[in-house]
C-alpha positions as CSV (number, residue, x, y, z in Angstrom):
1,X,0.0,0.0,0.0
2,X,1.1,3.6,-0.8
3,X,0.6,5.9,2.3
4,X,0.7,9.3,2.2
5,X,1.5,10.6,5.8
6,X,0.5,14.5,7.3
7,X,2.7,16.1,9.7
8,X,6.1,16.9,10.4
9,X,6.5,16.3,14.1
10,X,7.9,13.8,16.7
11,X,4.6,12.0,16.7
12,X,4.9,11.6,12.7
13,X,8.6,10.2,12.8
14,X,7.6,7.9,15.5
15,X,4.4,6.7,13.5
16,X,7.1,6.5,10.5
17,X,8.9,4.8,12.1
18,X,6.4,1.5,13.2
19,X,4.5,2.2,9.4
20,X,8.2,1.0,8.4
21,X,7.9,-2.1,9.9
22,X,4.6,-3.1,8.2
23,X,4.5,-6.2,5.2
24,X,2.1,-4.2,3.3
25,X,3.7,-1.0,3.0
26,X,4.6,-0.1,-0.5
27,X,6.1,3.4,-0.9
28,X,5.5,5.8,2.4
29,X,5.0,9.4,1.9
30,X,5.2,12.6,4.2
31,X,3.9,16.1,4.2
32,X,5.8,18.0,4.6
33,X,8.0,15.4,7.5
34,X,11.5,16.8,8.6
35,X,14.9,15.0,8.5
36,X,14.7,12.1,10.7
37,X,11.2,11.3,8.9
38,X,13.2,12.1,5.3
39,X,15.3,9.1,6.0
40,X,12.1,6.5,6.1
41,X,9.5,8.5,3.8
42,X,9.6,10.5,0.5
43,X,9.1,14.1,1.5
44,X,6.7,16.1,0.0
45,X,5.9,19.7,-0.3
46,X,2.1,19.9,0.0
47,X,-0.4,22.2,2.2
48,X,-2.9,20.0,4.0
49,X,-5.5,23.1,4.1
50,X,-5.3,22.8,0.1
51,X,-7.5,20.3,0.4
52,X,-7.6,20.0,-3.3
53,X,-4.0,20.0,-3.4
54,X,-3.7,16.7,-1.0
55,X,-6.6,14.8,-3.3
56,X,-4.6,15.7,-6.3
57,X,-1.0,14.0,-5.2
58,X,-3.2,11.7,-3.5
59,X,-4.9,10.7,-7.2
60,X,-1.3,11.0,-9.2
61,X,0.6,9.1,-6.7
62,X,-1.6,6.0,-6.4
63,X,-1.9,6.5,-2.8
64,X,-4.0,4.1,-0.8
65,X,-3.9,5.6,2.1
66,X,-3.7,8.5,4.3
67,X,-2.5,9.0,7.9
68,X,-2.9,12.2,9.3
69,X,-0.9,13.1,12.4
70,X,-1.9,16.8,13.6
71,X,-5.2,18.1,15.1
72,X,-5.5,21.0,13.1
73,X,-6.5,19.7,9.5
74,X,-8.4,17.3,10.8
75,X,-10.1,20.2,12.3
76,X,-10.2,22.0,9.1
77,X,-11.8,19.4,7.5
78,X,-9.4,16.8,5.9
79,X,-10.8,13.9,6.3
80,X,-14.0,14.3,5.2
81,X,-12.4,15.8,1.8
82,X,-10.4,12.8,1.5
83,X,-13.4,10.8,2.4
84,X,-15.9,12.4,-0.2
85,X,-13.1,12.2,-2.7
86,X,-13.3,8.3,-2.0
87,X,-9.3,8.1,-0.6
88,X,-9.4,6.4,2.3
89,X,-7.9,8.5,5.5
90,X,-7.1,7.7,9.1
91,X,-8.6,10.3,11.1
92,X,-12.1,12.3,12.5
93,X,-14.3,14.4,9.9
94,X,-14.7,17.9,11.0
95,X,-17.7,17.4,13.1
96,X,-16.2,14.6,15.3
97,X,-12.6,16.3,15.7
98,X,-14.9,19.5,17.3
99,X,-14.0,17.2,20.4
100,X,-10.7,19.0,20.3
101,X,-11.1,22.3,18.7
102,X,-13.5,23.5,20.8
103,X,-13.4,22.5,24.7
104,X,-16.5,24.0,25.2
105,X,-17.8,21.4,22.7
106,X,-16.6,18.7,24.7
107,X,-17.7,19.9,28.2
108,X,-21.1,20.1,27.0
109,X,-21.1,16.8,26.0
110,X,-20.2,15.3,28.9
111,X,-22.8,16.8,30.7
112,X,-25.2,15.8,28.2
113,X,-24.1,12.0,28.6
114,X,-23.3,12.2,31.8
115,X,-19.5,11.8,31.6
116,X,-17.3,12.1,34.3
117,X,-15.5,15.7,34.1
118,X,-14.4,19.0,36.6
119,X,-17.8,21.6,36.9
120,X,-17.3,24.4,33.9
121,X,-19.0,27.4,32.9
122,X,-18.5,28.9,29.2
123,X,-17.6,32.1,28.6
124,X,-17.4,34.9,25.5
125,X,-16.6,37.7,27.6
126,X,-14.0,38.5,30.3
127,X,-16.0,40.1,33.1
128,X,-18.2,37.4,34.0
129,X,-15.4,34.6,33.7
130,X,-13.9,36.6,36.5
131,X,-16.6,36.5,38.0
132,X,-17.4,33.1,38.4
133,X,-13.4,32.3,38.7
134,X,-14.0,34.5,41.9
135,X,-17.0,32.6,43.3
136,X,-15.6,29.5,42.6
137,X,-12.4,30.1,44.4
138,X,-8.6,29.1,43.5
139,X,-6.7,26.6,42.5
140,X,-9.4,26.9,39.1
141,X,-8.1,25.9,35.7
142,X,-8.9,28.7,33.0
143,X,-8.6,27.2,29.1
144,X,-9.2,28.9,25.6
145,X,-11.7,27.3,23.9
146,X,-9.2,26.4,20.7
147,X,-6.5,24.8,19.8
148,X,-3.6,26.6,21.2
149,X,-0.7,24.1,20.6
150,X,-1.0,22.5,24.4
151,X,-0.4,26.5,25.4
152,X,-3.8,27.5,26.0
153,X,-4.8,26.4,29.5
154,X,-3.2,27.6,32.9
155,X,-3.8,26.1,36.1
156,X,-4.0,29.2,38.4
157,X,-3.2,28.7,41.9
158,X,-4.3,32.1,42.8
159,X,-7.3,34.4,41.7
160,X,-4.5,36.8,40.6
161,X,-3.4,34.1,38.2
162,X,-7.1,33.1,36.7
163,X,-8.0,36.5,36.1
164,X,-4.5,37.5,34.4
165,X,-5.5,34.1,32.5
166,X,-8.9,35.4,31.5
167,X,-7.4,38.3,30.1
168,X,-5.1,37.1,28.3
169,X,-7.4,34.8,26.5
170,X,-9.8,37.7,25.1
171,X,-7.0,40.3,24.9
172,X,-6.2,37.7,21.8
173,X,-3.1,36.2,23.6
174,X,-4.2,32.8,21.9
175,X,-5.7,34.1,18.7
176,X,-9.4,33.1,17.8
177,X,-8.9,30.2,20.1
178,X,-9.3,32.4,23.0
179,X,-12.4,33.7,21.7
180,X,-14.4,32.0,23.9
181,X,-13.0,30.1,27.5
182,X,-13.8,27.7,29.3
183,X,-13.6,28.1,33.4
184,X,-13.6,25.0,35.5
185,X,-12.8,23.4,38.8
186,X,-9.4,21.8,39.5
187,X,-9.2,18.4,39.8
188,X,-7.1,16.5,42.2
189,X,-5.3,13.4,41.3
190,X,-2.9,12.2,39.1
191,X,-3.1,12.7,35.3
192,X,-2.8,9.8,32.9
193,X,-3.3,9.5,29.0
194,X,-5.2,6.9,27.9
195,X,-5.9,6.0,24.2
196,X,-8.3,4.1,22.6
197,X,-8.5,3.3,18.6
198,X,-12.1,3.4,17.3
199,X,-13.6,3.0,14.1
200,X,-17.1,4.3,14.5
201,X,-18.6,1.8,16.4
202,X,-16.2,0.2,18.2
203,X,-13.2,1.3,20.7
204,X,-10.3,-1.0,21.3
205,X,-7.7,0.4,24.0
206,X,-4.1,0.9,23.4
207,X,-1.3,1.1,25.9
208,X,-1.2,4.2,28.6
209,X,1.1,6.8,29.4
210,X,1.8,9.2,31.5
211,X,2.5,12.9,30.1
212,X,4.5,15.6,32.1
213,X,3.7,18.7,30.7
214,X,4.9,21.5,32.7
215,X,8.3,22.6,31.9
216,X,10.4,22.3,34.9
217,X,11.7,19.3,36.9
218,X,9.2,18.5,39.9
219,X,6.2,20.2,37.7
220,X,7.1,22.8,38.1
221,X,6.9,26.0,35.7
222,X,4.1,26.8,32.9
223,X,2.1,24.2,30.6
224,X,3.7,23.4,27.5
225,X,3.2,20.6,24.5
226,X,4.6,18.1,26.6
227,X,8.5,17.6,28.3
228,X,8.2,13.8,28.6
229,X,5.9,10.6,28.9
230,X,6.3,6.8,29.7
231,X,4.5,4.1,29.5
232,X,3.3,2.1,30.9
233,X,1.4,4.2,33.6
234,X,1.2,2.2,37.2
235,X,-2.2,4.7,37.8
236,X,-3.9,2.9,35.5
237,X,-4.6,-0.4,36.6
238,X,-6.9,-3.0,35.0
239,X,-9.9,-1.9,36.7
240,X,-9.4,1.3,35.7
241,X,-9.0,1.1,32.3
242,X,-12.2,-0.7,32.3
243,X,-13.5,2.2,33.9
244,X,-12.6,4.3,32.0
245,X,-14.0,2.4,29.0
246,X,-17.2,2.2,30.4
247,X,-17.6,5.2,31.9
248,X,-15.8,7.9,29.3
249,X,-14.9,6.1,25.8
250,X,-18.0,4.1,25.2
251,X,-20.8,7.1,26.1
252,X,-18.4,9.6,24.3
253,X,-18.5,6.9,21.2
254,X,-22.2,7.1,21.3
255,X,-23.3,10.5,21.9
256,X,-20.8,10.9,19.1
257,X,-22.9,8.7,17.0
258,X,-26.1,9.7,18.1
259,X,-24.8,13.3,16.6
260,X,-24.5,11.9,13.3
261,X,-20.6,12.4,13.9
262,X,-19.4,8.8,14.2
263,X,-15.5,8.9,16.0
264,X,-13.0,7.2,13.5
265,X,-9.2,7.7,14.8
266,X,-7.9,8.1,17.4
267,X,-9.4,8.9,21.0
268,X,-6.9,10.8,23.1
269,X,-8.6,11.1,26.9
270,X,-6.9,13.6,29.1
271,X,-7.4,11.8,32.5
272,X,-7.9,13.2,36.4
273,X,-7.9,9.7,38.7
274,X,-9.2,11.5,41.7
275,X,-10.7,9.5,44.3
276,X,-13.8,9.2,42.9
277,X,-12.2,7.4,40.0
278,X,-11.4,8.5,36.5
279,X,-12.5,11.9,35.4
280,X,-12.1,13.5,31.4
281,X,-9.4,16.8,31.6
282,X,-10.0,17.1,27.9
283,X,-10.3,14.9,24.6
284,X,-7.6,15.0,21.7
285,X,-8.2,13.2,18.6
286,X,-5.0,12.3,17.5
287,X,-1.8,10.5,19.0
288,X,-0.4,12.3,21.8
289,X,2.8,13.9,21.3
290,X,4.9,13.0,23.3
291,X,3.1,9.5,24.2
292,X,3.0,8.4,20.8
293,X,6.4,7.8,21.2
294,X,6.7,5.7,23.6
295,X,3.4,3.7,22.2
296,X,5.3,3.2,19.2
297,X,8.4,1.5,21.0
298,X,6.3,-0.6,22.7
299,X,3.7,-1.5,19.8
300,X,4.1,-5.0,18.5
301,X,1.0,-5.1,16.2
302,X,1.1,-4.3,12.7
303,X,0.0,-0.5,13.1
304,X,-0.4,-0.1,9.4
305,X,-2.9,-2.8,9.9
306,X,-4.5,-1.1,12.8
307,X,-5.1,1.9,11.3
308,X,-6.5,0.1,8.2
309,X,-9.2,-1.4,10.2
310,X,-9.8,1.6,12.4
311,X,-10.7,3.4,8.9
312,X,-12.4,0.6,7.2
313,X,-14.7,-0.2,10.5
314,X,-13.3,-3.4,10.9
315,X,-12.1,-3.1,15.0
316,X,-14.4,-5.8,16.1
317,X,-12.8,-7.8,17.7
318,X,-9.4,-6.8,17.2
319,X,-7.3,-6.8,19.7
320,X,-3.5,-5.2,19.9
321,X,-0.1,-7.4,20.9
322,X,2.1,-4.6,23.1
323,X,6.0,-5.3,24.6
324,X,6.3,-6.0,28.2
325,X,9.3,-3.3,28.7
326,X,8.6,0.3,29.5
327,X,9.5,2.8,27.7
328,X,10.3,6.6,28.6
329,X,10.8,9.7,26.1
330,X,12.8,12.6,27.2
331,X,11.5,16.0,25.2
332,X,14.4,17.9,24.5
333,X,13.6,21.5,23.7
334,X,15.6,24.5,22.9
335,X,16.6,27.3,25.6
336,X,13.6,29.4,26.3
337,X,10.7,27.3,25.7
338,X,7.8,27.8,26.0
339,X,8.9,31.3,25.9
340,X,11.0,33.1,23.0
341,X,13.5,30.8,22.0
342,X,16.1,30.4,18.8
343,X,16.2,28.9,15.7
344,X,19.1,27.6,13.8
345,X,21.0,26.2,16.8
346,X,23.4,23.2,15.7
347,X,22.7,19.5,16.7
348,X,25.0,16.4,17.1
349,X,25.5,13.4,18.1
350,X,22.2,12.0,17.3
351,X,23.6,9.0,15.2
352,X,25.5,8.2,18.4
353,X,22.6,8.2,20.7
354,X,20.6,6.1,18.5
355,X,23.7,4.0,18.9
356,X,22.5,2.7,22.5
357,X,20.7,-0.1,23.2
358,X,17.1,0.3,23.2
359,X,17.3,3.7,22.4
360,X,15.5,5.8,19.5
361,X,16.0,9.9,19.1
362,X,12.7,10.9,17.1
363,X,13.5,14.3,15.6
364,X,10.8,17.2,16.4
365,X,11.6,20.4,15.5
366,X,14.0,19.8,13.2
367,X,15.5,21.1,10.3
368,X,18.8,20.5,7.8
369,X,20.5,24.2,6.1
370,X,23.6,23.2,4.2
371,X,23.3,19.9,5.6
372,X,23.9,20.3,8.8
373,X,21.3,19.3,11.5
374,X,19.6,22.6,13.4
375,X,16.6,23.4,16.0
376,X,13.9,25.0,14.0
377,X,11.1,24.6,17.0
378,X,10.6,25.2,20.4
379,X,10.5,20.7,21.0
380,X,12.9,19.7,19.1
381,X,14.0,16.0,19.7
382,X,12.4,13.2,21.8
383,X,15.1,10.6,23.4
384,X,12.9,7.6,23.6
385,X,14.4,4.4,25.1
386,X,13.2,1.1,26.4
387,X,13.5,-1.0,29.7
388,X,12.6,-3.8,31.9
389,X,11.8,-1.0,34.1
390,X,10.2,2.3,34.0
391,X,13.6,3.2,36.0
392,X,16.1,1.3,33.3
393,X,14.0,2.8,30.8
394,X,14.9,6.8,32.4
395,X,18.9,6.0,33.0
396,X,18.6,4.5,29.2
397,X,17.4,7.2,27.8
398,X,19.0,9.9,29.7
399,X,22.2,8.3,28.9
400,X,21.3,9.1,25.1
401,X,20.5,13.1,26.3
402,X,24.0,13.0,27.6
403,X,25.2,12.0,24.4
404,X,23.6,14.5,22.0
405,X,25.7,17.4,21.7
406,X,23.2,20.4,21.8
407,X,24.4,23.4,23.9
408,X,21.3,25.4,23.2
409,X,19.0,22.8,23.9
410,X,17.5,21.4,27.7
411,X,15.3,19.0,28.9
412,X,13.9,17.9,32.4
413,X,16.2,15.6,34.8
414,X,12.9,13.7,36.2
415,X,10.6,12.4,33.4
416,X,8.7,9.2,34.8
417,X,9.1,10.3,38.3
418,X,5.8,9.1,39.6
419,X,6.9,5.6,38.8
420,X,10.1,5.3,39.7
């Protein structure tokens, strides 16, 4: 099978990386990928807004098949053009991938299902989200309705902090995403990532993770796209899972459905395992970045095949085939991040790193001028490595940070903490 895959990311080498493995892949396209995903893929200059653009190379090159990575075309629309064009695609139509582009959207729908999530009010206007931020009392989580590249929601600790939040949002800090915000109460308990694959009808679970998204060691610092993740996570336990199944996926599934949106793709639930159990943060509708890393390490089904059924509504009764190791990915970004930071900063050592056993450096934010490796993003590489332990797994892959020469780069000390 031809595949033509969307996004340029570390999420996009890993998948990449696993379609590689796949008996039935015939040649593997990218749009528009980056280095590490140029040395297993065909790069390809192509918008994937130009919807017509994507059907067209989709037509000439005889492709079969079409992954797509990233959140916002499949928010735009793609899949649905791809779908009407008769291409078969990997991914939510427009009206299903609302469950990320607008968190507003999703919060309602919980309610209306009765899904387990934090109390939220919507708002359009500053003065009465401060208000209610007020009357609800901090900590309160304050998020822009959009996407915002994992930037858009702050955890304030203090009122100060929420309304400075609010403002932000409608002072166009976020762009049309904080057009409208969503205020809500804080949950208490540790976060998870859970992921199911789901084809309209059916949702089989994939491995957890465990995602560490604020920038500093001991979570510390502001929210960013994600520093880190392992997998798998201790939180969630058999019982859980099943809970979460039952309680979150399968309702979501179909009030989904019962919308005449039927969710094809992935299913990326944001979890809060307070001590009432499992409670939604928020819904993505694509691989994580950075879990799909470490999903892919651990992935021993044929994802290609996975995928295929997912899109062709074929999931019943599949089940998925996963390593018993851990494995741990170590985000490193460049200097400043999430902040201002530089572009153009030199890289080495990569090939060396990869070197190590168990070890896999997916490239992020990356870019080659003169043919040299540089930064050209704010995450730039994930240092992904495997072991009989959550804790081998860490000193594996920090081993592999130590050998990357990047002076303008950093990365936490103390991904997969909780477990160890």
């Amino acid at each position: 099978m031809n595949i033509l895959l969307i996004g340029s990311g570390g999420r996009e080498h890993a998948l990449a990386w696993a379609l590689r493995k796949s008996p039935r892949l015939g040649q593997l396209f990218a749009a528009p990928g980056n280095p590490g995903i140029g040395a297993l893929a065909e790069l390809v200059r192509l918008d994937p807004f130009d919807h017509h653009a994507v059907i067209d190379f989709c037509r000439h090159n005889m492709i079969d098949f079409v992954i797509v990575g990233p959140e916002a075309p499949l928010v735009a629309g793609l899949a649905d053009a791809l779908d009407g064009a008769n291409i078969r695609v990997f991914g939510p139509g427009q009206e299903a991938a609302r469950l990320e582009g607008s968190k507003g959207y999703t919060k309602d729908l919980c309610a209306e299902a009765d899904i387990p999530t934090a109390a939220y009010q919507r708002f359009t206007e500053a003065a009465p989200a401060r208000d209610y931020a007020t009357r609800m009392g901090a900590p309160i989580v304050v998020k822009a309705d959009g996407i915002a590249a994992g930037k858009g929601v702050v955890v304030a600790e203090t009122l100060e902090e929420a309304h400075a939040a609010i403002d932000a949002c409608f002072d166009g800090a976020f762009g049309s995403a904080g057009a409208e915000v969503v205020v809500e109460e804080c949950l208490v308990g540790e976060e998870a990532s859970f992921f199911a694959i789901c084809d309209g009808v059916n949702a089989v679970p994939l491995a957890t993770a465990q995602d560490h998204k604020r920038v500093g060691d001991g979570d510390t610092g502001p929210n960013t796209g994600g520093m880190g993740a392992y997998s798998p996570a201790p939180v969630m336990t058999d019982a859980m899972i099943e809970r979460t199944m039952a309680e979150i996926i399968r309702p979501t599934m179909a009030a989904m459905a019962a919308r005449g949106a039927p969710f094809k793709g992935v299913l990326f639930a944001g979890l809060m395992i307070t001590a009432k159990g499992p409670e939604l943060i928020e819904y993505n509708v694509r691989f994580g970045d950075p879990e799909c890393q470490v999903l892919m390490m651990r992935l021993e089904s044929d994802l290609l095949e996975l995928l295929l059924a997912a899109a062709e509504g074929r999931l019943d009764g599949v089940t998925t085939q996963w390593r018993d190791e851990a494995a741990l990915t170590v985000v490193m970004a460049a200097k400043g991040y999430p902040g201002d930071y530089a572009k153009g900063t030199p890289i080495a050592g990569i090939e060396a790193a990869d070197a190590l056993p168990g070890t896999k450096v997916f490239q992020a934010g990356t870019a080659l001028v003169d043919g040299k490796l540089v930064a050209n993003g704010g995450r730039v590489l994930n240092v992904t490595a495997l072991g009989a332990s959550v804790a081998e797994a860490q000193k594996r892959a920090y081993q592999a940070v130590d050998t990357i020469d990047w002076p303008d780069g950093f990365s936490r000390r103390d991904i997969g903490w909780r477990a160890v």
